[in-house]
N, C-alpha and C positions, 0 to 999 in steps of 0.2 A: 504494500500500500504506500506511494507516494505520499510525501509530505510537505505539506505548501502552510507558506507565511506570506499573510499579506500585510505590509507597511504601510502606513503615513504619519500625519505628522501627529494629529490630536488621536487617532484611531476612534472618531467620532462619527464618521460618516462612510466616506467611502470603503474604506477597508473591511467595517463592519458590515456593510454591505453585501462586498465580495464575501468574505467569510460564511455567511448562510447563505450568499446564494451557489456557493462552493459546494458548499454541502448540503446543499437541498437537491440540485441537479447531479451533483458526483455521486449520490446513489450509495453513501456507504466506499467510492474508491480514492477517497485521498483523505488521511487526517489537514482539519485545517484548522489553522488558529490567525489570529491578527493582531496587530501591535503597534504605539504609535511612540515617537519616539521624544516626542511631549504629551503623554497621555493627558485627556479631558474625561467628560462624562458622552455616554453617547447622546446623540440627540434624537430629543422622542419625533421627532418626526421622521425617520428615518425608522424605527418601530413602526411605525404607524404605515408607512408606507410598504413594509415588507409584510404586517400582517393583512392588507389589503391584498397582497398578491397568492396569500395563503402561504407563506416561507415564515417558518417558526423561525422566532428571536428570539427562542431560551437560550440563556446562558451568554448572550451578547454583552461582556461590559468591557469599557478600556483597559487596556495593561502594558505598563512598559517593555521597552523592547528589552534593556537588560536583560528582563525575565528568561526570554530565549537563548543568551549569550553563551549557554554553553549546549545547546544544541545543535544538531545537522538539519539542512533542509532537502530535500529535492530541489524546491521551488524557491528564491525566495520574489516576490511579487510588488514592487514600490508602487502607489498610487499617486503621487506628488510627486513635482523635481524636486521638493525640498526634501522629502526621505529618503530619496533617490541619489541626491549626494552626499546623504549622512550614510547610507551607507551599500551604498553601490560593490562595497567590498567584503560581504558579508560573509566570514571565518563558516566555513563548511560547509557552505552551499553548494549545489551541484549548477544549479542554473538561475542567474538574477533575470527579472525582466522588468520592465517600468511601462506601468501601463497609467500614464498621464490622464488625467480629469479634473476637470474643475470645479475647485468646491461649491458644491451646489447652496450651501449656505452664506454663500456672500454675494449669492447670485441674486437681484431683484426681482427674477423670474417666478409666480408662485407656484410653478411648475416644474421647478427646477431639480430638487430632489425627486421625482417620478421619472422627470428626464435621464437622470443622472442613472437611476438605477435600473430603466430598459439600457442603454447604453453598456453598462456592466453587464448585464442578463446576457448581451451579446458574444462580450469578449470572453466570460464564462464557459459559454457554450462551445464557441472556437477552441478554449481551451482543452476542455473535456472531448472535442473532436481530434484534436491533433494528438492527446494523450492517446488514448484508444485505441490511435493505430501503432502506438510503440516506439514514435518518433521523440521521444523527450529525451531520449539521450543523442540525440543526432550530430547537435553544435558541439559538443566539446571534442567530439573525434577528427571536426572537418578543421584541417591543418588551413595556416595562412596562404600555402601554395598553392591549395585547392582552392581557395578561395579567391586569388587573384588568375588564374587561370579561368575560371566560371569567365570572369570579366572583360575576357584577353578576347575579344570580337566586340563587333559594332553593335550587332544585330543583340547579341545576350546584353552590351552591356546600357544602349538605349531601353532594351525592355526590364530591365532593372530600376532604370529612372522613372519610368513612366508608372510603374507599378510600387512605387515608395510609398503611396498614400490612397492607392484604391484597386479595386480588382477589376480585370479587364477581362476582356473573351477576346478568343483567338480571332476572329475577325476583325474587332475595333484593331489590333496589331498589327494585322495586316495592312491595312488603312494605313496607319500612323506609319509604319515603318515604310511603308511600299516595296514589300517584298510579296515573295509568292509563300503563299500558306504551308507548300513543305518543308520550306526553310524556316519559316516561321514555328513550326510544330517542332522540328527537328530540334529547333534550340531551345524551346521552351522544357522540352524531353532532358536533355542536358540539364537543364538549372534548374531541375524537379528532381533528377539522377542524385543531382551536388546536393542537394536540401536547403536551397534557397528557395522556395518555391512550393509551395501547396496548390494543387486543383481541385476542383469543386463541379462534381457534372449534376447537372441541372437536367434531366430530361436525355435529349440527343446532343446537349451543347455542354461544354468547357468551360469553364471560367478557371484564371488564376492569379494570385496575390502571391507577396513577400510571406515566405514564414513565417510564423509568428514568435516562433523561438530561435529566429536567427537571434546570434549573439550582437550584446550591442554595440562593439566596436566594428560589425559587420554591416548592422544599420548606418553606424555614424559615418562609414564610409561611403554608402550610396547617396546617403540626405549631403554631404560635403560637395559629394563630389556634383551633385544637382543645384545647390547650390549655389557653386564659383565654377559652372561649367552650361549655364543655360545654353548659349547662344547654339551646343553641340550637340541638342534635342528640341529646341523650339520652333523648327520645323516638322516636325512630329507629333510634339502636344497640339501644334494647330489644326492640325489633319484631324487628330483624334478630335477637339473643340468642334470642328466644322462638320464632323461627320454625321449624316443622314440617318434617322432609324436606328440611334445607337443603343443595344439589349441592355437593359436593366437587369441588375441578378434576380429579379423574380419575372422574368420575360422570356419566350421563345427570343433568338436570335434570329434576325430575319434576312442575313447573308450566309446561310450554313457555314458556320463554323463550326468545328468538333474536333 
């Protein structure tokens, strides 16, 4: 059984969140606890919002991160840049990831904490999707040489760029890149191989995104390199911008892509 720590900073909101909603959809397969590394009280509206969705908040209260300091994780999970750099280097962790959100309590929106917590419902799911198939140990084994090799073409390393912050189908890549779709598939086959890369089949069609457990100096290097390198894909995001009929991931694709 997997063991996942979610951080931030009061362990008031977000974290707590993630934490039953961890263990409401993990079904009994990950121990999960949460932790902030200025603990507060949690806020009842974030109770209130989890017991509207039917996800039990027993046993939800803040607790220092200390408390874990001499434990292992699997996982450990930052929810803030601010826990995120307090402790990005957490002693015995197998894999950090930082999954950024905005405190929904500072938010003027009164909707905001609902927001905040479909939002996580999401990334949860992704999570316990990518677990399942076994890939959580993937990043620590993929060497830097493999990693810059994924990069070493135009074609892998524009659809890298492109795919920093959303998921795309083999089509709209087509498009964007102006190649032909078995060059297109070919690479996309490679940088799914490497595990930079998760698909998603919808139907008859493909979709695919960044890993989610890429490691994050693996992120910091595509978000860098996009970056202080637009001008050497910004003919291709505009292709993709202009493009016609573009599949939504709950959409048939209406240029066969697969």
């Amino acid at each position: 059984m997997k063991k996942v720590l979610f951080v931030c900073t009061e362990n008031s909101a977000r974290s707590q969140m993630a934490e039953a909603l961890l263990r409401h959809y993990g079904e009994g397969q990950f121990q999960v606890f949460s932790a902030g590394t200025e603990p507060d009280q949690v806020d009842p509206r974030v109770l209130e919002a989890l017991q509207e969705l039917g996800i039990s908040s027993n046993g939800l209260h803040a607790k220092p991160l200390d408390r874990f300091a001499d434990q292992s994780f699997d996982f450990v999970i930052t929810l803030c840049s601010k826990a995120r750099q307090e402790c990005g280097n957490w002693p015995g962790s197998g894999v950090v990831l930082a999954w950024d959100f905005d405190d929904p309590r500072s938010s003027s929106d009164p909707q905001a904490i609902p927001k905040t917590l479909q939002a996580i419902i999401q990334r949860i799911r992704l999570f316990i999707e990518v677990n399942s198939k076994a890939t959580g140990t993937l990043y620590p084994s993929l060497s830097p040489l493999e990693f810059y090799k994924a990069l070493a073409d135009e074609v892998r390393l524009k659809t890298l760029l492109l795919l920093r912050d959303q998921e795309l189908c083999v089509c709209e890549l087509v498009e964007a890149l102006q190649q032909p779709q078995p060059k297109i598939s070919r690479n996309l086959a490679q940088l799914r191989k490497t595990g930079l890369l998760l698909d998603r089949r919808q139907g008859q069609w493909v979709f695919y995104r960044l890993h989610p457990l890429m490691s994050d100096w693996m992120k910091a290097v595509i978000r860098t390199t996009a970056e202080n390198n637009q001008e050497f894909f910004a003919a291709a995001s505009a292709r993709l911008e202009a493009m016609a009929h573009r599949p939504a991931a709950g959409e048939a694709c209406l240029t066969g892509c697969g």
